[in-house]
C-alpha positions as CSV (number, residue, x, y, z in Angstrom):
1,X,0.0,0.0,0.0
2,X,2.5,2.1,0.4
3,X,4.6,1.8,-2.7
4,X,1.1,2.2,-4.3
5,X,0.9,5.5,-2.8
6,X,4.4,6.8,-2.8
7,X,3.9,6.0,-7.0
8,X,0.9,8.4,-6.8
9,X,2.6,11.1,-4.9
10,X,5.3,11.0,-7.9
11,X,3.0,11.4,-10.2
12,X,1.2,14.6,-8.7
13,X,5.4,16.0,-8.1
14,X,5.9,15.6,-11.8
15,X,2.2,16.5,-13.1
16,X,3.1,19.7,-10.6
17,X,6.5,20.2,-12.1
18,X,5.3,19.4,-15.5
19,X,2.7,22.7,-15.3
20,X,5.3,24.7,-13.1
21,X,7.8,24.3,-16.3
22,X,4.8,25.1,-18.9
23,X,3.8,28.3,-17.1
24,X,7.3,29.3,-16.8
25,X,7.8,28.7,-20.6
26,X,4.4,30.7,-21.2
27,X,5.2,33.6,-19.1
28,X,9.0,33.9,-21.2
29,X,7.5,33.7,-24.3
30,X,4.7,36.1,-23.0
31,X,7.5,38.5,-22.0
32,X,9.7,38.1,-25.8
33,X,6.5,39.1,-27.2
34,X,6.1,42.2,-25.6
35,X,9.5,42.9,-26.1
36,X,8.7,42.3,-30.2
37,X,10.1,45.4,-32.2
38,X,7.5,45.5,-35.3
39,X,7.9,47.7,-38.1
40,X,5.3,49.1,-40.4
41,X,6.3,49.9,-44.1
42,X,3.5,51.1,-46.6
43,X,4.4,49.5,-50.0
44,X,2.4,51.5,-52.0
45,X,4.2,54.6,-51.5
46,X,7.6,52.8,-51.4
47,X,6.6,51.2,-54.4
48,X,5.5,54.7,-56.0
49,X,8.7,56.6,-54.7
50,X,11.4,54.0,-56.3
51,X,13.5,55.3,-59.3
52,X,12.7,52.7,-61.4
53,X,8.6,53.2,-61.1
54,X,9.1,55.3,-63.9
55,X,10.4,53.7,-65.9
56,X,8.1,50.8,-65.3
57,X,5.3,53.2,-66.0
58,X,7.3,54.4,-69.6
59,X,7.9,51.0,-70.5
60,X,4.1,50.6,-69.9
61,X,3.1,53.4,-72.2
62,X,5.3,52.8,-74.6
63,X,3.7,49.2,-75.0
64,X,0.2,50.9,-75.1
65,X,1.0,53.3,-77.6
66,X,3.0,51.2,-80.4
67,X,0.3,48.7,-80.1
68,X,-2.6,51.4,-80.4
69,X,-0.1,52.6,-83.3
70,X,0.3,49.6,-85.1
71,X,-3.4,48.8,-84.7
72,X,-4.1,52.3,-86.9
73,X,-1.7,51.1,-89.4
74,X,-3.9,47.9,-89.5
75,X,-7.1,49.3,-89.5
76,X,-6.0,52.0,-92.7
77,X,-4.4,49.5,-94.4
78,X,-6.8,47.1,-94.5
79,X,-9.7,49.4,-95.6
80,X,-11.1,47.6,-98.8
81,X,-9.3,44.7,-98.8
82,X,-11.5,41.4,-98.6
83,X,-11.3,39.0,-95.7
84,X,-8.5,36.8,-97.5
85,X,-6.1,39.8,-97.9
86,X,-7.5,41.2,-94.1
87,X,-5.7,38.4,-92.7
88,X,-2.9,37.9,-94.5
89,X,-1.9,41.9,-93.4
90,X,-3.0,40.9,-90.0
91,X,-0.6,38.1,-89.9
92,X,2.2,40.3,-91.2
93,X,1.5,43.1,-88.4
94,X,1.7,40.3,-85.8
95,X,4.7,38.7,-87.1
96,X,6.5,42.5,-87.1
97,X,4.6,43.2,-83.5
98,X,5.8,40.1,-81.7
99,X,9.7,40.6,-81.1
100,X,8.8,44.8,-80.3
101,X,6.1,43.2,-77.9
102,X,8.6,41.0,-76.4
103,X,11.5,43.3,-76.1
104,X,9.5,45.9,-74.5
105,X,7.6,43.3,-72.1
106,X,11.3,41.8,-71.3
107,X,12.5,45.4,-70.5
108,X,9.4,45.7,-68.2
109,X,10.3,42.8,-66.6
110,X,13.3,43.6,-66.0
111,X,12.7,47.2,-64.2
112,X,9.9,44.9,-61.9
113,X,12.4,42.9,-60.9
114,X,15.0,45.1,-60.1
115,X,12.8,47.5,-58.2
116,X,11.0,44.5,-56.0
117,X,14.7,42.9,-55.4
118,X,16.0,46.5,-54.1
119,X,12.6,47.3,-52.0
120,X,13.2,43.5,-50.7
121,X,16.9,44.4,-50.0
122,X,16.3,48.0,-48.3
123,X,13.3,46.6,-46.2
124,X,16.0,43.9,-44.7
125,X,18.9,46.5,-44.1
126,X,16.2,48.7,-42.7
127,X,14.8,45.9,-40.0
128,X,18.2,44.9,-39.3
129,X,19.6,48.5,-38.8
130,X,16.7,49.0,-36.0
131,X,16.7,45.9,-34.8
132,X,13.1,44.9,-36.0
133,X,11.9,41.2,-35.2
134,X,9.2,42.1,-37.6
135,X,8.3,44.5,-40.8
136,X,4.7,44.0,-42.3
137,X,3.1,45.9,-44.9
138,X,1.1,48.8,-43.0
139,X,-2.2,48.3,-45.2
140,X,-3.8,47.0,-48.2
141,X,-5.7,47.5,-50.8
142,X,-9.0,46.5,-50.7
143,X,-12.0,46.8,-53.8
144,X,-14.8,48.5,-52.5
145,X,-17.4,49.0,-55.5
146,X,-15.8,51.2,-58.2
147,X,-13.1,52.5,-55.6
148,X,-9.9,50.8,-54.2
149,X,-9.6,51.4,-50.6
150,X,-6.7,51.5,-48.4
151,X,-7.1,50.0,-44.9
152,X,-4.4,49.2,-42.6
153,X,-3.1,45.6,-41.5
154,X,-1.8,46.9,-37.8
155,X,-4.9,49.2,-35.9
156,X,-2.4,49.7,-33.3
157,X,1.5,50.0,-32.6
158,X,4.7,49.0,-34.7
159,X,6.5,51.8,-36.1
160,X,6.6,53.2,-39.5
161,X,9.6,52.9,-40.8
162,X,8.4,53.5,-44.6
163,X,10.5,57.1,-45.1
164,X,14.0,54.7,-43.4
165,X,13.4,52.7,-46.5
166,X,12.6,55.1,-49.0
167,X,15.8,56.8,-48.4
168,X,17.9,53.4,-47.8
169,X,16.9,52.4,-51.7
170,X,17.9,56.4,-52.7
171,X,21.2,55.8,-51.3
172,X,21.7,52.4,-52.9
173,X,20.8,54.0,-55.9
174,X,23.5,56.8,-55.1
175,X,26.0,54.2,-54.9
């Protein structure tokens, strides 16, 4: 009987130690949380403020317009001609279009990829600079009908940090 109960009163000594080590663990995670340094970056206007944005926005137009231009040419050269010869000048337009299409779409590309890579890259130097444990995006873009709304992702704390990386990417540029 009394192995029996000095087998119970081990059990309740580890259950006991078993929560004691649980809340302990809790209450330091608990406490590195509050600690948490969170920074809050609004993408849109870093996005918007970046050198290459631009030319991303050119590159764009450009693509719009010589499209929209050779469409024109189509459409005047085609007038009168039957549905036979229609397609046959279509085909040639397209066959001229295509590498201008892909040249400028490759070019766009490019300028995307630079300008997320050195956002990316800025963001990180930023955070680790300030010893951040965290950078979100501060809000988002949300459709509301015919308008695009922006609503923020944190309703309270973290620190915007947005303007640190606007001027980190200028001074990469710089360099």
């Amino acid at each position: 009987m009394q192995l029996a109960e000095k087998k119970v009163e081990l059990r309740i000594v580890f259950i006991l130690l078993c929560s004691v080590i649980f809340l302990l663990g809790l209450c330091v995670q608990t406490t590195v949380a509050a600690e948490a340094k969170i920074g809050l970056v609004n993408l849109t206007e870093v996005i918007s403020s970046h050198p290459y944005s631009e030319k991303i926005s050119q590159a764009n137009l450009n693509l719009r317009n010589e499209l929209q231009k050779r469409q024109e040419d189509l459409n005047s050269e085609g007038k009168g001609l039957n549905e036979t010869e229609l397609k046959k000048l279509e085909d040639k337009f397209n066959k001229e279009w295509e590498p201008i299409k892909e040249k400028i779409i490759a070019e766009l590309k490019s300028f995307q990829a630079t300008r997320y890579s050195d956002i990316l890259e800025a963001i990180k130097q930023v955070g680790d600079n300030g010893k951040y444990d965290l950078v979100i995006n501060s809000e988002i873009k949300v459709p509301a009908g015919s308008d695009v709304l922006s609503l923020p992702v944190a309703l309270y704390g973290g620190e915007d940090i947005t303007q640190d990386v606007i001027e980190e990417i200028k001074k990469n540029f710089k360099e």
